[in-house]
KELUMRO-753756 format. One record per atom (N, C-alpha, C): z, y, x; residue in three letters. Coordinates in steps of 0.001 Angstrom, whole numbers, plus 500000, padded with zeros to 6 digits. Atoms other than C-alpha are relative to their C-alpha. Layout:
<pts>
ZYXala/...
</pts>
This chain:
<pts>
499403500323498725unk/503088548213484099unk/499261500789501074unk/500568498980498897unk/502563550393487225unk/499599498767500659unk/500434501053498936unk/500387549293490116unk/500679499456500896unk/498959500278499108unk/503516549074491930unk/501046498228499796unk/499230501325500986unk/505129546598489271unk/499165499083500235unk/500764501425500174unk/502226544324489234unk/499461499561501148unk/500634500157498830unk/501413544385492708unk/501795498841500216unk/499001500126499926unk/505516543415493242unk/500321498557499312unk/499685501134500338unk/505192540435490326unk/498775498823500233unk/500809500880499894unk/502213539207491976unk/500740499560501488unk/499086500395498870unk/504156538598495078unk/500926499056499595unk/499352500722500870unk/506783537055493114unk/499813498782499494unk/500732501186501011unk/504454534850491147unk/499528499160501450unk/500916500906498879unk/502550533462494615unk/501548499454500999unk/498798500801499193unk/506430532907496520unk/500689499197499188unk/499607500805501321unk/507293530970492980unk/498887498475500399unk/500716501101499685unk/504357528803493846unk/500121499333501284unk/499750500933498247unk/504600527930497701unk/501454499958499470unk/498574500850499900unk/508233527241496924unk/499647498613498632unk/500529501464501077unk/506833524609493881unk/499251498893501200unk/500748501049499522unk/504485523088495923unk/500539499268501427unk/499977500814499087unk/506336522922498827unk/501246499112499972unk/499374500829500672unk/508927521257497023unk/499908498287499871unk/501089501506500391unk/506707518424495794unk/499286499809500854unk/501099500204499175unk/504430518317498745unk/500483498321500740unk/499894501344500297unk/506308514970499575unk/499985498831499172unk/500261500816501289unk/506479513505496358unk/498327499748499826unk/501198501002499644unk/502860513777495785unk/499265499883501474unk/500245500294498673unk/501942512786499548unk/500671498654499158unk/499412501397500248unk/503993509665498434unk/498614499145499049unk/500667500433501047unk/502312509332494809unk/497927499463500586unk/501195499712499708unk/498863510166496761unk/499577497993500973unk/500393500856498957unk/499453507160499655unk/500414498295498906unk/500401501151500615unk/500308504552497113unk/498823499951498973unk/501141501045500823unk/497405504218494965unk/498689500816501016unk/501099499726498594unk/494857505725498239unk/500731499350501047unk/499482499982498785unk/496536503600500926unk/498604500111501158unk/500584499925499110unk/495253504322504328unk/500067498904500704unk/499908501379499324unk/496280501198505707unk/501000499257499505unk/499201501250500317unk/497552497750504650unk/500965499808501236unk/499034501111498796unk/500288495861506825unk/500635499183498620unk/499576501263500423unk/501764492732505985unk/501508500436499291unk/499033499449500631unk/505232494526504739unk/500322501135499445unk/500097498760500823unk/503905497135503038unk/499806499498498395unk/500115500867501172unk/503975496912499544unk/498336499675499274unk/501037500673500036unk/500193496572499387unk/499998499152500859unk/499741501067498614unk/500661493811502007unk/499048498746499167unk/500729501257500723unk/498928491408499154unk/498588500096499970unk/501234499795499548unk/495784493204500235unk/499348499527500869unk/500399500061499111unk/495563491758503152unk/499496498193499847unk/499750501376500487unk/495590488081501706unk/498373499196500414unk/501075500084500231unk/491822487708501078unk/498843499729501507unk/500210500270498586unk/491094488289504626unk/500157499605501100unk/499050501269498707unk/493158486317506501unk/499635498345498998unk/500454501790499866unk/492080483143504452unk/499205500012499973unk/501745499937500053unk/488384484157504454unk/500019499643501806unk/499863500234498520unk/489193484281508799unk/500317498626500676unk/500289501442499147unk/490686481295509220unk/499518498906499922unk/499731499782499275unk/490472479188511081unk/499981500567501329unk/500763499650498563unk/488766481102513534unk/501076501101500896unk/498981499171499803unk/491695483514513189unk/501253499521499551unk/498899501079500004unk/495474482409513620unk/500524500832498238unk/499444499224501035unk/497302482663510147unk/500921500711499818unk/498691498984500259unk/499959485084509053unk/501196498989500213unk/498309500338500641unk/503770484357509047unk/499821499216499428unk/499697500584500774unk/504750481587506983unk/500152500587498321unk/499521499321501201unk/506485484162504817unk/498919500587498984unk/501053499184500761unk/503053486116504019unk/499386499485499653unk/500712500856500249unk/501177483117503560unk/500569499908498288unk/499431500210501810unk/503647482292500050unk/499882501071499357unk/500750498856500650unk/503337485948499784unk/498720499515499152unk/501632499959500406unk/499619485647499345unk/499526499055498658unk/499869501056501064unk/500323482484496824unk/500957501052499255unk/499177499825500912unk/502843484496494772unk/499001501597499038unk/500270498954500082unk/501390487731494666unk/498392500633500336unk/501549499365499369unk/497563487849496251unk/499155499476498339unk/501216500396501250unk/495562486795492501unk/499049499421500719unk/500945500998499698unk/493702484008494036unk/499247499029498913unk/500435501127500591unk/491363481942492904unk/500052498159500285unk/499989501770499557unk/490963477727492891unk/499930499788501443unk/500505499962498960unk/489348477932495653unk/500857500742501468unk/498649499608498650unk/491207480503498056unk/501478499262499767unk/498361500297500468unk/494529478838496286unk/500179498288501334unk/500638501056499370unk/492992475587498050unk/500628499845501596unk/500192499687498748unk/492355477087501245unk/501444500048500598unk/498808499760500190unk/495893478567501172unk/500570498314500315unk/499151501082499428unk/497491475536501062unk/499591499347501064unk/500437500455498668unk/495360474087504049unk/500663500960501191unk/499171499202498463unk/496709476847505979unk/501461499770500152unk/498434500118499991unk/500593476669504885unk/500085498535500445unk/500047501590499663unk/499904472569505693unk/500000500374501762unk/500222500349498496unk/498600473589509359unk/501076500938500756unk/499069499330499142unk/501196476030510028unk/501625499397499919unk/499095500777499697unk/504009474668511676unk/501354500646499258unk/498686499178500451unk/507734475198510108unk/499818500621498548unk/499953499210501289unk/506156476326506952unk/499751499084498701unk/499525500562501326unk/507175474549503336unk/498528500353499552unk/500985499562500448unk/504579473924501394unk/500319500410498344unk/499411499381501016unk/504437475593497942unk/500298499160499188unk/
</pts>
C-alpha cells in the first residue's frame, strides 16, 4: 500500500470511529449515570437512596411525601429498626395510610 493509500485509510478508520462513538455517546452517558448517579431525587429511579436519610433526620427534618415514605417501605431494604421508625413517620404524617 502506498503512503498515499494508508495515509487516506487512516482517515477513514479515525471518521469510522468519531461517527461510533458519537453515536453511542448518549447511550453510554445514560449506562454511565445509572450505576454513577450524580444525584438522587425522590422520582428518580434511585429515589430509594434517599430513604435512609430522611428517617435518620427526622424529626428534626419534615418527612417526604406520603407517597415516598411507602416508597421507602416497598423498595428502601430497611431494617427492624428503620422499618419501625418508618411507620412512626407515615403515623405522624397527616393524610397518609399506614402500611
Amino acid at each position: 500500500m502506498s503512503g498515499r493509500g494508508r495515509r487516506v485509510a487512516l482517515i477513514l478508520f479515525a471518521a469510522l470511529g468519531v461517527t461510533v462513538a458519537a453515536a453511542l455517546a448518549g447511550d453510554l452517558y445514560g449506562l454511565y449515570r445509572l450505576f454513577f448517579p450524580t444525584e438522587a431525587a425522590w422520582d428518580s429511579k434511585v429515589g430509594w437512596r434517599l430513604c435512609n436519610g430522611a428517617i435518620a433526620a427526622w424529626p428534626q427534618k419534615s418527612a417526604p411525601e406520603c407517597r415516598h415514605l411507602h416508597m421507602c417501605a416497598d423498595e428502601g431494604g430497611l431494617g427492624a429498626a428503620e422499618m419501625a421508625r418508618l411507620n412512626q413517620m407515615i403515623a405522624a404524617t397527616p393524610g397518609c395510610l399506614p402500611l
